[in-house]
C-alpha positions in Angstrom: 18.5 -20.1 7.1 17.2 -16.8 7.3 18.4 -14.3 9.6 16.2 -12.9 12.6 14.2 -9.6 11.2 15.0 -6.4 13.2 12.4 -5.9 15.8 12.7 -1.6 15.3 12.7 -1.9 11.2 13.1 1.2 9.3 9.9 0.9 7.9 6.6 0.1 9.6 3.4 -0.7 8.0 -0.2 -0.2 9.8 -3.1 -1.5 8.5 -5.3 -5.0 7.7 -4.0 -8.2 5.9 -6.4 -10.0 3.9 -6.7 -13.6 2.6 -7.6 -13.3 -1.3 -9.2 -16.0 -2.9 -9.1 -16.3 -6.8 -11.7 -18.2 -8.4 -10.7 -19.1 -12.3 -10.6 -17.0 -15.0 -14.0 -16.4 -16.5 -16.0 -18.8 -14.0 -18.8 -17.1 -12.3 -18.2 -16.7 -8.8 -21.3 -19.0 -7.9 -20.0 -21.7 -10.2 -16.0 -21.5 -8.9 -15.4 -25.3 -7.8 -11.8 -24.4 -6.2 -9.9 -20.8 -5.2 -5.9 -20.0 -5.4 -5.2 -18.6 -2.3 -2.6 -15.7 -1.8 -2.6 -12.8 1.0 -3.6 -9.4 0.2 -4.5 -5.5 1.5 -3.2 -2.5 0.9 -0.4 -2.0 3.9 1.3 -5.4 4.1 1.4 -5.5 0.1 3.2 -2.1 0.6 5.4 -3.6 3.4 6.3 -6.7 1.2 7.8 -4.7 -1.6 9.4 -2.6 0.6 11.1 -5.4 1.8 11.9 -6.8 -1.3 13.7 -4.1 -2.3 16.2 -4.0 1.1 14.0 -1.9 3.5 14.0 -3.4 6.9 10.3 -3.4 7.5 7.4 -4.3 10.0 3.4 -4.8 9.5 1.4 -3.9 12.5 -1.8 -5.1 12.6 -4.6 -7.5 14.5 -5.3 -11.0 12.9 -7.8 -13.5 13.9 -6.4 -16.4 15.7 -7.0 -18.5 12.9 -5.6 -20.5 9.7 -6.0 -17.6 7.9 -4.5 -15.9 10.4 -1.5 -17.9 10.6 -1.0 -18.2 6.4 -1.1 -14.2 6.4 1.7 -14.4 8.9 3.9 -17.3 7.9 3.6 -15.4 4.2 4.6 -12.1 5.2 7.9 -13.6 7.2 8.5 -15.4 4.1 8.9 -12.5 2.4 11.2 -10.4 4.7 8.5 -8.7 6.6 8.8 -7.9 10.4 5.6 -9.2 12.2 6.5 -9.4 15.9 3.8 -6.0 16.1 0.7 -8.0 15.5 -2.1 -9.1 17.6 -3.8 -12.5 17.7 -7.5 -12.0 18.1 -9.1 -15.0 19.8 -12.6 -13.7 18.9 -12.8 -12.1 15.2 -11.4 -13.5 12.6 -9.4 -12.5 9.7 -10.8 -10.9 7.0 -10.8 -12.5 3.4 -11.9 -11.3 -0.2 -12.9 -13.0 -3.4 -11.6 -12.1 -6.5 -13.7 -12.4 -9.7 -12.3 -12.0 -13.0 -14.6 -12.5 -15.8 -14.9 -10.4 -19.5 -11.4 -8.7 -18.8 -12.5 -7.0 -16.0 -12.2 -8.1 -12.2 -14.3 -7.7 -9.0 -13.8 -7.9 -5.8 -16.1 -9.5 -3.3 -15.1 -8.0 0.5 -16.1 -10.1 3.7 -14.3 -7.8 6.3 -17.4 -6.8 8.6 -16.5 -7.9 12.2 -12.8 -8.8 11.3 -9.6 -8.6 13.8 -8.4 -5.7 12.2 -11.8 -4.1 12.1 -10.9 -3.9 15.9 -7.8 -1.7 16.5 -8.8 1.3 18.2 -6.4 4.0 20.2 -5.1 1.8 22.5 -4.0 -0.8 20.2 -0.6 2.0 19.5 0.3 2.1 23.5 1.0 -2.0 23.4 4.0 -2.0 23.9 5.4 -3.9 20.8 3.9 -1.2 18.9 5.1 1.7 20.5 9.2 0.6 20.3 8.5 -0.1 16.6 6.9 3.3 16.1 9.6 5.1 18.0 12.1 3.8 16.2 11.0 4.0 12.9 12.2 6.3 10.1 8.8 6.1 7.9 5.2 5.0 9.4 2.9 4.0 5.7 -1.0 3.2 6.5 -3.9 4.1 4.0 -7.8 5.7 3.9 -8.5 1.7 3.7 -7.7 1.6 7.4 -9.3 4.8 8.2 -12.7 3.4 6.6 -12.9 0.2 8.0 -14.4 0.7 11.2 -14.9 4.2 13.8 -12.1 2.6 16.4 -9.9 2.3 13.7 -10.1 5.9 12.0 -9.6 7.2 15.7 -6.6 5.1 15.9 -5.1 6.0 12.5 -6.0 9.8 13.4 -3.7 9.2 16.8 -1.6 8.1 14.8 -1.3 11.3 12.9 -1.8 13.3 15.5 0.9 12.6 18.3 4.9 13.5 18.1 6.7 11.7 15.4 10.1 11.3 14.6 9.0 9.1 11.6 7.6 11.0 8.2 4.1 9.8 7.8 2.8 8.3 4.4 -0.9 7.7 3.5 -2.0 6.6 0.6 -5.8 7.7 -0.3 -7.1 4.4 -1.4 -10.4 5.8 -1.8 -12.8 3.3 -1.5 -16.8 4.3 -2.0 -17.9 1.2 -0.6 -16.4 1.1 2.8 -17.5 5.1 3.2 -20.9 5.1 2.4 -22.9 7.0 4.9 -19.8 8.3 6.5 -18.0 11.5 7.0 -15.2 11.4 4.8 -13.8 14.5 7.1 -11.3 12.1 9.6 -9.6 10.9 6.8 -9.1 14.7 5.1 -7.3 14.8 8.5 -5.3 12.0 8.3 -4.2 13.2 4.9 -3.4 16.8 5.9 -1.1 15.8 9.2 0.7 13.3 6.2 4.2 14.0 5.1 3.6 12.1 2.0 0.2 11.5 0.7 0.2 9.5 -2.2 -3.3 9.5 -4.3 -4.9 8.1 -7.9 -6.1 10.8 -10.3 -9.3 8.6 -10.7 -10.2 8.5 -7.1 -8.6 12.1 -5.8 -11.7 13.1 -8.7 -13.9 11.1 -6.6 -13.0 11.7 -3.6 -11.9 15.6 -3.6 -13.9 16.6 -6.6 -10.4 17.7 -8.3 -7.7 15.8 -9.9 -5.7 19.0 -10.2 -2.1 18.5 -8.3 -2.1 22.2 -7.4 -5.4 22.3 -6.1 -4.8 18.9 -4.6 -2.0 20.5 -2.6 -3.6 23.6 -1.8 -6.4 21.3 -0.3 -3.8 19.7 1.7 -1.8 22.6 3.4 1.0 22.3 0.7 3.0 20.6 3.8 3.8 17.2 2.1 5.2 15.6 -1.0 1.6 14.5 -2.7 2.4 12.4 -5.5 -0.4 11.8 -7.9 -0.8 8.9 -10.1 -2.5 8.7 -13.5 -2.5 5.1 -14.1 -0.9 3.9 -17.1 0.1 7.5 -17.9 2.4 9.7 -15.4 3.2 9.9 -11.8 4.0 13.2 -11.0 5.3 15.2 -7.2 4.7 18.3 -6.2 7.3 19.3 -3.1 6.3 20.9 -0.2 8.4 23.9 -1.4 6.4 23.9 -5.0 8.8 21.6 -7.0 7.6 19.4 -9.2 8.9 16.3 -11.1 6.7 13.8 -13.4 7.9 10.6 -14.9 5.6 8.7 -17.5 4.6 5.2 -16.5 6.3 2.5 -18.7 4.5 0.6 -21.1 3.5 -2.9 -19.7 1.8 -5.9 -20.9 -0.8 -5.9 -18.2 -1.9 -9.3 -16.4 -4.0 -7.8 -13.8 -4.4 -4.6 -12.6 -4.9 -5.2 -9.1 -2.1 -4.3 -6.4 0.3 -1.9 -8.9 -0.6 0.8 -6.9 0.6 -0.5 -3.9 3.6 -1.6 -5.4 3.9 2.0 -6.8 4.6 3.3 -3.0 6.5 0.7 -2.0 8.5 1.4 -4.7 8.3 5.2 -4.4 9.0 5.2 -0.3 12.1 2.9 -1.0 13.4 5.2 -3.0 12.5 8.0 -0.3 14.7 6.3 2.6 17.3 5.4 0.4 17.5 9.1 -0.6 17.3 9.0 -4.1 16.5 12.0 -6.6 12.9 12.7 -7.1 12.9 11.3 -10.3 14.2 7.9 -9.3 11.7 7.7 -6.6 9.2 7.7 -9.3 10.8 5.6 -11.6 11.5 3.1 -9.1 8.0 3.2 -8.1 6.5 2.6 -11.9 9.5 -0.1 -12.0 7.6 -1.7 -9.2 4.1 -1.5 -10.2 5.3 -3.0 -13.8 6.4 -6.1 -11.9 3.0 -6.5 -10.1 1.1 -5.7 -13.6 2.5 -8.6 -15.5 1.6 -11.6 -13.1 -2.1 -12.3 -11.6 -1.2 -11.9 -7.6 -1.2 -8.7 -5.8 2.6 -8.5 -5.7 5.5 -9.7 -7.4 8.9 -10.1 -7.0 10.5 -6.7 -8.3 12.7 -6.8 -11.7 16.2 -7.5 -11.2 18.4 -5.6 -9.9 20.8 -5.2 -12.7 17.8 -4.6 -14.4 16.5 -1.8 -11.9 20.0 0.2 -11.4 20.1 0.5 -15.5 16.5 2.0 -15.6 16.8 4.7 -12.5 19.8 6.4 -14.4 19.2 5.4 -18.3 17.9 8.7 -20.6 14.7 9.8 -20.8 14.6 8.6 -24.1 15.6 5.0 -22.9 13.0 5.2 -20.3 10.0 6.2 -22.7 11.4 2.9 -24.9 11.4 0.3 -22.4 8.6 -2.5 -22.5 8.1 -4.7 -19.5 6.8 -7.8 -20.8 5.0 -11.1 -19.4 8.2 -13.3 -17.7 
């Protein structure tokens, strides 16, 4: 029997849950006759593989009052996560996406308008289940995901930047076009610059900032956090608040599906951050951890074993450059 989860874990999550639906492999969405069903978004895939790797960690969020609802959270638990932070909404319901994958490449069909979590606002961080979580926290992680999906919520993720911490702050850009058309980008540039840690794609930093240069990526920032910037299948590289910088090449992977490494990237990367590990474990663990989640079809994986993991954070760079993570 499991044991009771923490109700102050170290780490705390804040953002939306969503229910993904995968229709089969190279059916058209219109013509998918059943769906596997699996839980997704951006924040509570980050705080399932930091739990999976030992962190004690919460999700706060709002969830419909729903099924959906209920499978997000029973699925979460299952996987180590603290959920005693999360609000039932009675009225809105949970949000849900379908995934499409057809001609090796996948899409993502969003129904999210209206949802529970579209609804945190300010006040949803002075419940008090949220504040004794926050206070006790060592590392708060959210994303621009959270910041985009409605006005209440960017003012509630800026708060969250905003007040007194004791916790280092992580965001992860997770630029999405879609959710920010006809709106001001400039609360999330906020959000980013009040960060500790800011964790951001090449791809989208181009995108969104108009540079993928680190330097000018942290000059951009107030060179006050870690930014770590991640070139997909290539490097991961950190530039310190005090100019140092560390890159680690990604491994090579035999890729399943795309979707959800880079979330498994900072869970992997902010594990290694509160366990205190050198820089250039913190990326390796976090390219371990996005191989895992590259080599199955979900949005997270069960991280390689540990054996496995311990031998790779310390092995030569040589070693490193030769390793394949295959299909299990």
């Amino acid at each position: 029997m499991r044991e009771p989860l923490p109700e102050t874990p170290a780490a705390v999550c804040v953002g939306e849950a969503m229910i993904m639906l995968a229709g089969e492999t190279g059916v058209p969405l219109a013509d998918v006759e059943s769906f596997r069903r699996s839980v997704g978004g951006a924040e509570c895939n980050v705080a399932g593989g930091l739990a999976a790797l030992g962190i004690a960690t919460g999700w706060i969020s709002r969830l419909g009052d729903d099924g959906f609802g209920a499978h997000v959270l029973r699925d979460l638990q299952g996987r180590g996560v603290e959920v005693g932070g999360v609000e039932l909404d009675p009225d809105r319901p949970t949000a849900l996406y379908a995934k499409e994958s057809r001609d090796g490449r996948t899409r993502m069909h969003y129904y999210r308008t209206g949802s529970a979590a579209a609804a945190m606002d300010p006040a949803f961080l002075d419940r008090p289940a949220v504040q004794k979580r926050l206070a006790n926290a060592e590392l708060v992680h959210t994303t621009g995901i959270t910041v985009a999906i409605s006005d209440s919520a960017a003012q509630m993720v800026e708060q969250l930047a905003a007040q007194p911490r004791n916790y280092l702050l992580s965001v992860d850009l997770n630029w999405r076009p879609v959710l920010w058309r006809d709106k001001d980008p400039e609360p999330l540039w906020r959000v980013l610059r009040a960060a500790d840690v800011v964790l951001i794609g090449a791809d989208e930093a181009l995108v969104f900032a108009g540079t993928n240069d680190p330097a000018e990526l942290h000059e951009r920032l107030g060179r006050g956090c870690t930014l770590v910037v991640k070139n997909d299948a290539h490097t991961a590289l950190v530039l310190e608040p005090d100019g140092r910088r560390t890159e680690v090449p990604a491994l090579t992977v035999d890729v399943v599906e795309p979707v959800g490494a880079g979330d498994a990237f900072a869970a992997g990367f902010l594990a290694g951050t509160l366990q205190g590990l050198p820089m250039k474990q913190r990326l390796r663990l976090g390219h371990l951890n996005a191989a895992a989640v590259l080599t199955v079809p979900e949005d997270h994986a069960a991280p390689l074993e540990l054996g496995v993991r311990e031998r790779l954070l310390t092995c030569s760079d040589e070693e490193w450059a030769a390793t394949k993570v295959g299909v299990a």
